[in-house]
Structure formats: C-alpha cells, structure tokens
C-alpha positions as CSV (number, residue, x, y, z in Angstrom):
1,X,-85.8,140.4,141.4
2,X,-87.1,137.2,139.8
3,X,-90.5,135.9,139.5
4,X,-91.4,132.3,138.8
5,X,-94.7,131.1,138.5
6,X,-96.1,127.5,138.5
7,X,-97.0,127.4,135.0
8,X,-93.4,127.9,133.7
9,X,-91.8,125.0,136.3
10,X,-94.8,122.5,136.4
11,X,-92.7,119.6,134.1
12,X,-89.8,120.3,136.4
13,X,-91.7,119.8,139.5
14,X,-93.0,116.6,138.8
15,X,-89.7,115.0,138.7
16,X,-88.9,111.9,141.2
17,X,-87.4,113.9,144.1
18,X,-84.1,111.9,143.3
19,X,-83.1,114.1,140.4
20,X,-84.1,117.4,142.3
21,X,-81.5,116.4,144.9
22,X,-79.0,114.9,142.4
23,X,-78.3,118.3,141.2
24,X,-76.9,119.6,144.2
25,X,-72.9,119.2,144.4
26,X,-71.6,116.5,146.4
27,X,-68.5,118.2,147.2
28,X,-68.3,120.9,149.9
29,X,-67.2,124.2,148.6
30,X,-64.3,125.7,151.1
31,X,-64.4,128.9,149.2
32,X,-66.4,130.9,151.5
33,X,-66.4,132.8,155.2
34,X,-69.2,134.6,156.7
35,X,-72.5,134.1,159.0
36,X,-75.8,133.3,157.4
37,X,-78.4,133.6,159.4
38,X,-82.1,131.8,158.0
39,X,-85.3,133.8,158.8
40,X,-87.6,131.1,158.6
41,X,-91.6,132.2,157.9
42,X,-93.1,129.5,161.0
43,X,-96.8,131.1,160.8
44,X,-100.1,129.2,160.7
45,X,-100.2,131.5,157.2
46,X,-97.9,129.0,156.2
47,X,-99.1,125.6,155.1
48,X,-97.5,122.5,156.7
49,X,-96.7,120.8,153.7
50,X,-95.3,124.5,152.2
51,X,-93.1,124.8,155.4
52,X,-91.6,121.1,154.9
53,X,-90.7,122.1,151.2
54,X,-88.7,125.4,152.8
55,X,-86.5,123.1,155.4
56,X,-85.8,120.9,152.4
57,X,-84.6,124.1,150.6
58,X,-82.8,125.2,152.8
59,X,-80.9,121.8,153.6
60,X,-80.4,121.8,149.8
61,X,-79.2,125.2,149.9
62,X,-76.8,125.0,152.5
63,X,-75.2,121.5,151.5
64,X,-72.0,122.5,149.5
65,X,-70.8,124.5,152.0
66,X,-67.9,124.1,154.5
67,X,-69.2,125.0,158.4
68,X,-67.6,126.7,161.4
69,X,-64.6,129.2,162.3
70,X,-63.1,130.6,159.0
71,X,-65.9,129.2,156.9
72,X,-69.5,129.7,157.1
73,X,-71.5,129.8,160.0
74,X,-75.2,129.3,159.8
75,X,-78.0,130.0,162.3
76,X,-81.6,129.2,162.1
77,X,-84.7,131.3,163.6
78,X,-88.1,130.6,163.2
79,X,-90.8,133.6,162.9
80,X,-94.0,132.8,165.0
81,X,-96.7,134.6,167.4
82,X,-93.1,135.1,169.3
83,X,-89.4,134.2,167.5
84,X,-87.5,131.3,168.1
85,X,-83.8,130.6,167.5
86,X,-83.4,127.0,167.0
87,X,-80.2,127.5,166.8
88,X,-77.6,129.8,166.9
89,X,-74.1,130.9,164.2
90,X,-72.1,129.2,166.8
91,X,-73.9,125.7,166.7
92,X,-72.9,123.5,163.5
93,X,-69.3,123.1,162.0
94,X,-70.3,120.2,160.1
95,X,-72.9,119.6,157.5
96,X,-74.0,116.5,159.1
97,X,-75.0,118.3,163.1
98,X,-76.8,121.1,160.3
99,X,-78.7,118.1,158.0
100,X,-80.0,116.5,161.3
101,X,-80.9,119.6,163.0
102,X,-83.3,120.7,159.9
103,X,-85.0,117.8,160.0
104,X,-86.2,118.4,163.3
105,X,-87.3,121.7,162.8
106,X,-91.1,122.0,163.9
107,X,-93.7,124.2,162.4
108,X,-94.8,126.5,164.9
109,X,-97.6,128.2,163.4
110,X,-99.7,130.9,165.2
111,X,-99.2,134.9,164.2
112,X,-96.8,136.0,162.0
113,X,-94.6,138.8,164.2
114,X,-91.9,139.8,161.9
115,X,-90.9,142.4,163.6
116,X,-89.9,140.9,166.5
117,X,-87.8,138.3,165.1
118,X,-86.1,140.8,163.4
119,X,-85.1,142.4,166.6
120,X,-83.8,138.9,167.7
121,X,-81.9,138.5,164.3
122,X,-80.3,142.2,164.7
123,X,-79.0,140.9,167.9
124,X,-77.6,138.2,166.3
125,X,-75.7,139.4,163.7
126,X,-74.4,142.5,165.4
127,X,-72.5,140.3,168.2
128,X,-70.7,138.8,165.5
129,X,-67.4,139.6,163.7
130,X,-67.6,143.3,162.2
131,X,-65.2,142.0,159.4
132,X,-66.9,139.1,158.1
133,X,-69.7,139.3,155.6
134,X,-73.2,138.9,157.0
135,X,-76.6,137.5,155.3
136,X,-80.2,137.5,156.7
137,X,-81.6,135.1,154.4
138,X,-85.6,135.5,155.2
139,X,-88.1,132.9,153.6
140,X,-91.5,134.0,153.8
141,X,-95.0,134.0,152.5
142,X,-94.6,137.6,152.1
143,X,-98.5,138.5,151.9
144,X,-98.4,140.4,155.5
145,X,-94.7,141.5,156.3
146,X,-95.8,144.1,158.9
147,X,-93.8,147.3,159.3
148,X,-90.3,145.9,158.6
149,X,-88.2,148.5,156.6
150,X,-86.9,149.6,159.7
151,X,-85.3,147.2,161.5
152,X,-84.2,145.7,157.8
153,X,-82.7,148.5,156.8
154,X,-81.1,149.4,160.6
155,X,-79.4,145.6,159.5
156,X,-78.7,146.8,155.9
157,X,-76.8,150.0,157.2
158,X,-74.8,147.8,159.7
159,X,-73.4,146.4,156.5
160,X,-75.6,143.0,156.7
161,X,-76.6,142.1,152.9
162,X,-80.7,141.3,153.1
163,X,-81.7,138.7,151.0
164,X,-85.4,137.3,150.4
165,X,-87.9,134.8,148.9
166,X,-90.8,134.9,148.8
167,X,-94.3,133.6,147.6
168,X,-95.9,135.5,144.5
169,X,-98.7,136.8,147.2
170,X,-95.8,139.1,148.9
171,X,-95.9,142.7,149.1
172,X,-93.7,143.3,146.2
173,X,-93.6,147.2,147.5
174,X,-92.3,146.7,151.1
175,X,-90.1,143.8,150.0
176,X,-88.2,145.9,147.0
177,X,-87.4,148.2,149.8
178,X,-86.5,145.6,152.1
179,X,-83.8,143.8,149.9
180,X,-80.5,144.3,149.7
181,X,-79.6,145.7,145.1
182,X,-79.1,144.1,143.4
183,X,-82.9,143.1,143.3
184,X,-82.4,140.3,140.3
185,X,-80.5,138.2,142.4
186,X,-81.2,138.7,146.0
187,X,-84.9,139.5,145.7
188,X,-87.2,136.1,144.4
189,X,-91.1,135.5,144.2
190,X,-91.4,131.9,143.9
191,X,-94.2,129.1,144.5
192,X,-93.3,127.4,147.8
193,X,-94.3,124.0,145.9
194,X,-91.7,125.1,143.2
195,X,-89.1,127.1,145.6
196,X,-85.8,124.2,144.7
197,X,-85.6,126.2,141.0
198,X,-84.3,128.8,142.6
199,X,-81.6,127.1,144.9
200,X,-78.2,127.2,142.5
201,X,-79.2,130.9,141.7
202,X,-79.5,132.1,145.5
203,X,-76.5,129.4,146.0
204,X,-74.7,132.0,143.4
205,X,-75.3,134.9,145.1
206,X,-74.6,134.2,148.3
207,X,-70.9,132.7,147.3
208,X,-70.6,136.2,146.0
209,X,-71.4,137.9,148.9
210,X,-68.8,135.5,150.9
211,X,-66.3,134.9,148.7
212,X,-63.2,134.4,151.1
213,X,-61.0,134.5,148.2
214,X,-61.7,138.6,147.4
215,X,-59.7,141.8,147.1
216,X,-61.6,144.7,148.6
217,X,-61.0,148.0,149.2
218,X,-62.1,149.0,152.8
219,X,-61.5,152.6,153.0
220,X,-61.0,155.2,150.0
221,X,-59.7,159.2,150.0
222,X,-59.4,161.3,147.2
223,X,-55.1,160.6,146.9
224,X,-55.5,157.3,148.6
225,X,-57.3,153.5,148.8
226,X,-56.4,150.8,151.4
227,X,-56.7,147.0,149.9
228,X,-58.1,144.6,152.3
229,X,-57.8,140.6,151.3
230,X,-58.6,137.5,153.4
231,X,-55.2,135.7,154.1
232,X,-53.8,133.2,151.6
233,X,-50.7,132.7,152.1
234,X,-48.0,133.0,155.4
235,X,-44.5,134.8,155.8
236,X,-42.9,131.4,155.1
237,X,-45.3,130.1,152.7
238,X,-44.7,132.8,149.8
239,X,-45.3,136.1,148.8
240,X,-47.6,138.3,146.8
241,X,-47.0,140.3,143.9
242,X,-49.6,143.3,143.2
243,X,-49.8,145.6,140.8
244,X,-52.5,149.1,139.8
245,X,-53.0,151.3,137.3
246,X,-55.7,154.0,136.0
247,X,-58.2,152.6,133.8
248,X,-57.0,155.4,131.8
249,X,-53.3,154.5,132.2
250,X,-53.0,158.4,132.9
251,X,-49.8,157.1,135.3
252,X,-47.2,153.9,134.7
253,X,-48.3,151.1,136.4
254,X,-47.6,150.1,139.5
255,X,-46.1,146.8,141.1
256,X,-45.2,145.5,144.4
257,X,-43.8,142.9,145.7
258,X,-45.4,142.0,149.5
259,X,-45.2,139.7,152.4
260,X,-47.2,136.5,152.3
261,X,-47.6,137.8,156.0
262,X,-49.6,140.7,154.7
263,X,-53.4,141.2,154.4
264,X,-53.7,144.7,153.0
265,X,-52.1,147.4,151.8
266,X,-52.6,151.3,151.6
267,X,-52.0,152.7,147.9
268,X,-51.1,156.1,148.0
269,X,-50.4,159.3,145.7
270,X,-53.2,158.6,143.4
271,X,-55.4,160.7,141.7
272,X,-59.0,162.4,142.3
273,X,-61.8,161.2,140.9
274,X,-59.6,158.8,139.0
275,X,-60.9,154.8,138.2
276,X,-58.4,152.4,139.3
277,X,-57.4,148.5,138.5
278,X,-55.6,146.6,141.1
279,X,-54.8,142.9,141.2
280,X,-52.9,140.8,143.4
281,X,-51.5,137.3,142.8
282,X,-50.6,134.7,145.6
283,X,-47.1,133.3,144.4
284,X,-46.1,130.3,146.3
285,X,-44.2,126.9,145.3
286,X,-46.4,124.7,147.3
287,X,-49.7,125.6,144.7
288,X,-51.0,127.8,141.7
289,X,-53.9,130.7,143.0
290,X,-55.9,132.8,141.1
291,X,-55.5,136.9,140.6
292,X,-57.9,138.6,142.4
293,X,-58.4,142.1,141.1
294,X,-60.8,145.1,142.2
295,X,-61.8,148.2,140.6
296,X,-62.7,151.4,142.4
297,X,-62.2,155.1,141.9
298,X,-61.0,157.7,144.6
299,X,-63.1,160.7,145.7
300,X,-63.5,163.8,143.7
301,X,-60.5,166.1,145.5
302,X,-61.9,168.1,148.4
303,X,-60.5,171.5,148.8
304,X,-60.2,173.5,152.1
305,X,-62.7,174.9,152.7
306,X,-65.0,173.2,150.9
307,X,-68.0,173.8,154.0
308,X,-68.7,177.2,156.2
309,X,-71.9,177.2,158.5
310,X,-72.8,179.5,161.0
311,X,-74.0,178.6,164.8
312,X,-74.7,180.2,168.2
313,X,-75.7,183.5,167.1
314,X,-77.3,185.9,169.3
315,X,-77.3,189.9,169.5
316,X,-73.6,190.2,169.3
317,X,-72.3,187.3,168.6
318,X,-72.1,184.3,165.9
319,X,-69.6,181.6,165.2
320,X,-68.1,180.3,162.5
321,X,-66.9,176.8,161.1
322,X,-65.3,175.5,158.2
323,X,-63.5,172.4,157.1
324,X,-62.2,170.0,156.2
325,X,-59.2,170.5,157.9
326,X,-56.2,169.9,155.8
327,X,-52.9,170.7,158.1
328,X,-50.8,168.9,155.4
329,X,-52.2,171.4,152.3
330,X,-53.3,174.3,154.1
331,X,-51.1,177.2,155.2
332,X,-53.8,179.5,157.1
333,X,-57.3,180.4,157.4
334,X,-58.2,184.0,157.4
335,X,-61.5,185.2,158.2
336,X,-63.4,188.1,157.3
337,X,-66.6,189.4,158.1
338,X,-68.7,193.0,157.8
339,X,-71.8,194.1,157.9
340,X,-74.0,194.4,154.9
341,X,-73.9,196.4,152.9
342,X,-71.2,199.1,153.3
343,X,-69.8,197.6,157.1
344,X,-66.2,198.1,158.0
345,X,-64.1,194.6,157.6
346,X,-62.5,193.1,160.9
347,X,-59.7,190.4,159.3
348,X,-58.6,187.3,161.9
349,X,-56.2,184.8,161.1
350,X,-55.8,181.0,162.5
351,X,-53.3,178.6,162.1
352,X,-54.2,175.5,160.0
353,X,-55.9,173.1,162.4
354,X,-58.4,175.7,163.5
355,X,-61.6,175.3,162.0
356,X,-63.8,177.9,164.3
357,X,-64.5,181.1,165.9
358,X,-66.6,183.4,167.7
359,X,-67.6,186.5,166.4
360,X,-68.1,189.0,168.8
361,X,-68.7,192.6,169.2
362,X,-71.2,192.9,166.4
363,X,-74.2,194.8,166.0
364,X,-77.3,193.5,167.3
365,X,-80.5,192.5,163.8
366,X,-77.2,192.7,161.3
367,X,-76.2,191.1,158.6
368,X,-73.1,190.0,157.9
369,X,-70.9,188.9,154.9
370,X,-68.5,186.0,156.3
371,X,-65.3,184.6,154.2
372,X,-63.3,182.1,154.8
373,X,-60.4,181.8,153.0
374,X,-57.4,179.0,152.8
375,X,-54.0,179.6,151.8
376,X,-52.5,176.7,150.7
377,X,-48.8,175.2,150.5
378,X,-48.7,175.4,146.1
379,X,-49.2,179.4,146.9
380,X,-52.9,178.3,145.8
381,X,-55.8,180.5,148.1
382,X,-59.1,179.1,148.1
383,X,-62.5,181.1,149.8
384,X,-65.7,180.6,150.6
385,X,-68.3,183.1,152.3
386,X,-71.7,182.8,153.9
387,X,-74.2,185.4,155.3
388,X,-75.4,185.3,159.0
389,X,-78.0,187.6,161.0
390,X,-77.5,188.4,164.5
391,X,-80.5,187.8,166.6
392,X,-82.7,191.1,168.3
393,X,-82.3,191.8,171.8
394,X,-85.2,191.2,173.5
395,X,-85.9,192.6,177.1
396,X,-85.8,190.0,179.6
397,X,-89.2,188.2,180.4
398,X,-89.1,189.5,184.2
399,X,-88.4,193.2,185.4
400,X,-88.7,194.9,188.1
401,X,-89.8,192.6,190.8
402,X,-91.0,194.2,194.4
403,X,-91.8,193.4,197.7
404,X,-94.1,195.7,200.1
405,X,-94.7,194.9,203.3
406,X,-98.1,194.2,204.4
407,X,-98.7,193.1,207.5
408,X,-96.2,191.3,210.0
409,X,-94.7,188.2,208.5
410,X,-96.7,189.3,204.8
411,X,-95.6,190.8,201.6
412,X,-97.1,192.0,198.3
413,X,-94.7,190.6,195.5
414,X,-95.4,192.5,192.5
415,X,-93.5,192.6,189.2
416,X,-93.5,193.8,185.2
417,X,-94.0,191.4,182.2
418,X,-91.9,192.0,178.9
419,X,-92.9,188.7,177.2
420,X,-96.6,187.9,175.7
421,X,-97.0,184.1,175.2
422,X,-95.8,183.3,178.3
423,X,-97.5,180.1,180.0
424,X,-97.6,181.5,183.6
425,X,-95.3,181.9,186.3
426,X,-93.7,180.2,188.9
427,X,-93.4,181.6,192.5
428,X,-91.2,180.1,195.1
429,X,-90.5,181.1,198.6
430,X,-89.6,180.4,202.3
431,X,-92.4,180.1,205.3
432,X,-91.5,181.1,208.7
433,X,-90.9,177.5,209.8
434,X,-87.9,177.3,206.9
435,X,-90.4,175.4,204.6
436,X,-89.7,176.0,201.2
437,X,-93.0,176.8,199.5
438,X,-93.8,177.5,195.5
439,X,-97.0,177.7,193.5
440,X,-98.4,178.4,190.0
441,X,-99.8,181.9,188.8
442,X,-101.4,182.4,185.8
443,X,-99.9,183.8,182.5
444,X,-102.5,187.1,183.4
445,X,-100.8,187.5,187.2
446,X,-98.9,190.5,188.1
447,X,-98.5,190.1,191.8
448,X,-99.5,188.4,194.5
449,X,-99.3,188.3,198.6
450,X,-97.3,185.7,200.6
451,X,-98.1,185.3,204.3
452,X,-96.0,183.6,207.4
453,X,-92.6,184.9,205.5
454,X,-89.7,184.7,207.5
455,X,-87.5,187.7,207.8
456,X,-84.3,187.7,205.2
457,X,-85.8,185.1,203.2
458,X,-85.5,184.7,199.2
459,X,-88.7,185.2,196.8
460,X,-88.1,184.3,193.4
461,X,-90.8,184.7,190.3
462,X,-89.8,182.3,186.9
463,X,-91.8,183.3,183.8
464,X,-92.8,179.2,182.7
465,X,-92.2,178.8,178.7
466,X,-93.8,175.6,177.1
467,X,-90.1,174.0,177.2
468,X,-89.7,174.9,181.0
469,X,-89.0,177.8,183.5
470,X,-86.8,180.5,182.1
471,X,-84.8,183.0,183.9
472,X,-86.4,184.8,187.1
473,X,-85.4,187.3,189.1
474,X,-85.0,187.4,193.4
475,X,-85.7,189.7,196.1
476,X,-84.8,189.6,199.6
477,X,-87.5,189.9,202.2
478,X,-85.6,192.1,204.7
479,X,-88.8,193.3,206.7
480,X,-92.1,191.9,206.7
481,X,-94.1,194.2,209.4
C-alpha cells in the first residue's frame, strides 16, 4: 500500500499539463494479454472536476498498451445510484476508439452502490477466458465502500487480481482486505488532484500481472510440476530449449530440448518439498528472446493414508474413509476395528482403490478403536487410527397405535409416545366419501375420535419434529360399527 499526500507532490502538480503527459511512452507496449476491467467511482460523492482528473488517468494509464484479441482488452463501468457499463472487454482494439471513448465519459453522480456494480463486473470477468489474466482496477473515493469484501473476494478466489486507488478518506480497513497482496503495489491512497504520480507505478504492476511473455507453473504434486507459457514461437519457426534443477542442486540438472509447437510441459520424478529453478529459452534464427525462468517448490510428500474420518454411524453401524488414494504406491488397505477397551479385533482387507467401508454388526453406545493401515509397493506399511461411538437406540417416537370402534362409521385412534420434545402430531385419514382428510394434534394428545370413516380405510399418526414429520405408524379401519 502507498500513501501520497498533497504536501509531498504539490511542486509536481503545478506543472504545465504538457510535461505530465510527456512522460507517458509514445510507443505501445505489445508485451502484455489479459482483460482489465475499470471500476470507475461515478457518485455525486465525487467532485466533477475530481472525476475529470480520474478519466484523464485512466487514458494516461491505459495509453502504452496494445488493444484486442491476444493483447489487452479493456472495459469501462461506471459506479452510480445503479451501474453502468460504458463499455464492454470486447469494444476497443485500438487505442484511438479507447482515447475517444473516455473523453465522452459522463459523470453520473447520485448514490454510490458499490455493490451492485460489482455484481455487474463479476459477470463480466467470469464470461471471459479462464486462462488469461484478469484485473478489476477500481478508482474510488473510498470513504463509504459499503459491504464489498464479498463479492471482491468471490472475484479474488476466481483468480481475478483486485487492484485499487483510492482517496486518503478511504476505509483503509475494508480496502486492505479488499486488495489483491501485495498491498505496496496494488493498494494506493492518493489525492484525486494528485492521482497522475501514481500512473507509471500501477502501469508496473499491472504489466506484471499480464506479462504475456511468462513461464508459469499451472498445477504442482509432490513428484511433479506442469510448466505453462504463452506461445512464442511455431513448429516451423524454431524450438525451445529448457532446463531445471533444485535450488539445492540435490539432482543433475536437467535439459530438454522441445517443439516450438509446444506451450507446456509436465516435469516429472522430482522431489517433495523440494525448491526448484526452471528456465526456458526461445531459440529461433529469425530473432534473439529472452529466458524466462520460474521458481516453485513441490508439495510436502503425502502418504497413504494420510486422512481417516468416520460417517453414518448409528447403533450398529459406522463407516469409514481414508485417502488419498494412491493405486500406483499402495498395495492394500487393511482395516481394523474393536471395541474399547479389551474388544475382540475384526481385520478387513480392500484392494488399493477402495477408500471406505461400513462397519456393521457392532454394539450399540460403543467405542471403537479404528486403524487403517496401507501397505505399500517399497514393502513400506503406513497406519493411522481414529475412534468412533456408535449412536444409542432409541425407541421409535410412535408405538402401539389402536383403533376402537365407536359408533357406526367412528373410531377412537389411540396411541403411546416414546419421544418428549416432540412438536405435535400429524393425523391423516379417509372420510366415507374417499376424501382424504388430516389435522394437527398437540404435542400433549394421546388419541383422538374420527367420524364418517369408511370401512378398510388407512389411519396414520406422524409424530411432527421441528425439521418435519418423522416416521408414523398405520392401522386399518376394518370395522367401524
């Protein structure tokens, strides 16, 4: 996070707006791919002359860059009493069609509804490409942002980078948790009169969040990495040479020779929790390209089973699960299980893609000792054990459930309670006339009479539990006088 105040700039911002706008490169930069979508603060809590300075900046800000498919794509909405999009990613691919369109940008003023232009920009930016990097830049007075650290960070875990400025007013709190680390350079609290010191900074950060030109890894194991890079070169044009090694240079390095068809590559047979150095160089006869290079380190190794948890139990039952599931490592999985303390052990064995069972015939209010155990290809056995209770039986809710004739076509329905904290019951029947009938009895009620019953029909009483109607039980009305 940065902070400039006024009193640090002032000499710079009296300047002839000439030299302000001389500073910003003439040349377009075709070194980048990704969308960039502006949040623009349109409130009346903005000044007029404020919101001018903020299209300039952004104008400024936005100049170097190359627009459109396989460069960078820039969309513009406006935060008011209700959002607008003044335009969308798919508008400009040139930086003239941008430069006029900001200068026709209106202030809208009224409320400032954050939140609902945020639901607009999530829209936005989720229709896009999942592989291309994503930016909501958002440039706002900051004093009221409203409750926004949920949609921002609902954009931050769909892998969009947040990045803000605001005044010094802002909410420094919600912001912080708003922004996307790191804070020094994607967090800033700047005068709006003074906001163009900050534009080759943010310029900076955002070429490093879209860097075409960039070797990532895009999925890591704990024996494995897969290298990801945006294309460079094609199968005719020349090839790439890479090369990896620990940081510890615990192994020989490396090399490879690939395709210039080739846009990633899966490393294998590493080791866990190990750093590693990769690089890969573009060689071609047509030009000379940089090495790109990337550091990461695998995942600590995971050994099965590294997880048991227990489910479903009830009087006699309970299941168990493990994993991960390692076919390729793993052997078998035994299971063993008694009761505690002094219980005779029951021993099951599962071949190695099983990774749960139920556990049945066990004694109801028990506890048990539960191991899992994995014997693995290197003769290696690993185990792992839990405890789990079986549940009490409980008498069902409902017993013994009656029906005494009365008179003709009535019955007495009468029945026995196991449960207390029931919430009533629920009665349901057939009338003479085939209608089916039902009614609510309090949680007190023991029996009551139905009248015009038609012979053979069904009577059913539900005991009724604050989630719903549990099980009932049924009679037969064979005779009714």
């Amino acid at each position: 996070m940065r902070i400039f105040l006024p009193c640090c700039v002032f000499l710079w911002a009296m300047l002839p707006q000439s030299d302000m706008q001389g500073a910003v490169p003439a040349t377009e930069l075709n070194c980048c791919e990704g969308d960039i979508l502006i949040l623009l603060d349109s409130s009346g809590s903005v000044a007029h002359y404020e919101f001018s300075r903020l299209l300039r900046f952004t104008a400024d800000l936005l100049r170097p860059f190359s627009l459109g498919p396989g460069h960078v794509k820039v969309g513009l909405l406006q935060v008011g009493t209700s959002p607008k999009l003044v335009f969308d990613l798919n508008t400009h691919d040139s930086q003239e069609s941008l430069q006029t369109a900001l200068q026709h940008v209106h202030h809208l003023q009224g409320n400032t509804n954050n939140v609902a232009a945020l639901k607009v920009a999530q829209r936005l930016l989720t229709e896009t490409e999942e592989s291309l990097p994503k930016i909501l830049l958002w440039l706002t007075d900051g004093a009221q942002p409203g409750d926004v650290v949920e949609p921002l960070t609902e954009l931050k875990e769909w892998g969009v980078s947040v990045l803000i400025v605001s005044t010094v007013h802002g909410n420094y709190q919600v912001l912080q948790s708003a922004v996307t680390p790191p804070l020094e350079s994607h967090l800033y609290f700047v005068e709006f009169d003074n906001v163009a010191i900050i534009t080759e900074d943010l310029r900076k950060a955002i070429i490093k969040i879209i860097r075409a030109e960039r070797l990532q890894v895009v999925h890591l194991t704990s024996n494995s990495a897969v290298l990801q890079w945006r294309p460079i070169l094609t199968a005719d044009s020349g090839i790439y040479e890479l090369w990896y090694n620990s940081m510890l240079n615990t192994d020989p390095e490396t090399r490879r020779t690939i395709s210039g068809g080739s846009t990633r590559m899966e490393l294998t047979d590493l080791q866990p929790d190990t750093t590693y150095t990769a690089s890969l160089r573009p060689e071609s006869n047509q030009r000379l390209y940089d090495t790109l290079s990337v550091t990461f380190t695998t995942l600590p190794d995971v050994v099965s089973p590294s997880e048991v948890s227990v489910s479903d139990s009830g009087p006699h039952q309970i299941r168990v699960s493990w994993g991960p599931l390692q076919p390729a490592r793993v052997q078998r999985y035994t299971v063993e299980y008694g009761a505690i303390p002094s219980g005779q052990v029951q021993t099951v064995t599962f071949h190695s893609q099983q990774n749960s069972t139920l556990l049945t015939g066990l004694d109801q209010g028990t506890q048990y000792l539960v191991t899992v155990s994995a014997l693995h290809v290197d003769g290696k056995e690993r185990a792992m054990s839990v405890r789990a209770c079986t549940q009490e039986a409980t008498p069902p809710a409902l017993a013994d459930l009656q029906l005494t004739p009365v008179q003709p076509q009535e019955v007495q329905v009468a029945w026995m309670a196991h449960q207390e904290g029931l919430k009533g019951y629920w009665l349901k029947w057939e009338r003479k006339n085939s209608q089916a009938s039902s009614v609510y009895l309090s949680p007190s009620s023991r029996s009551t009479r139905l009248t015009h019953l038609s012979p053979g029909s069904q009577v059913c009483v539900s005991p009724v539990y604050s989630s719903g109607l549990g099980d009932g039980l049924c009679c037969t009305a064979l005779h009714t006088g």
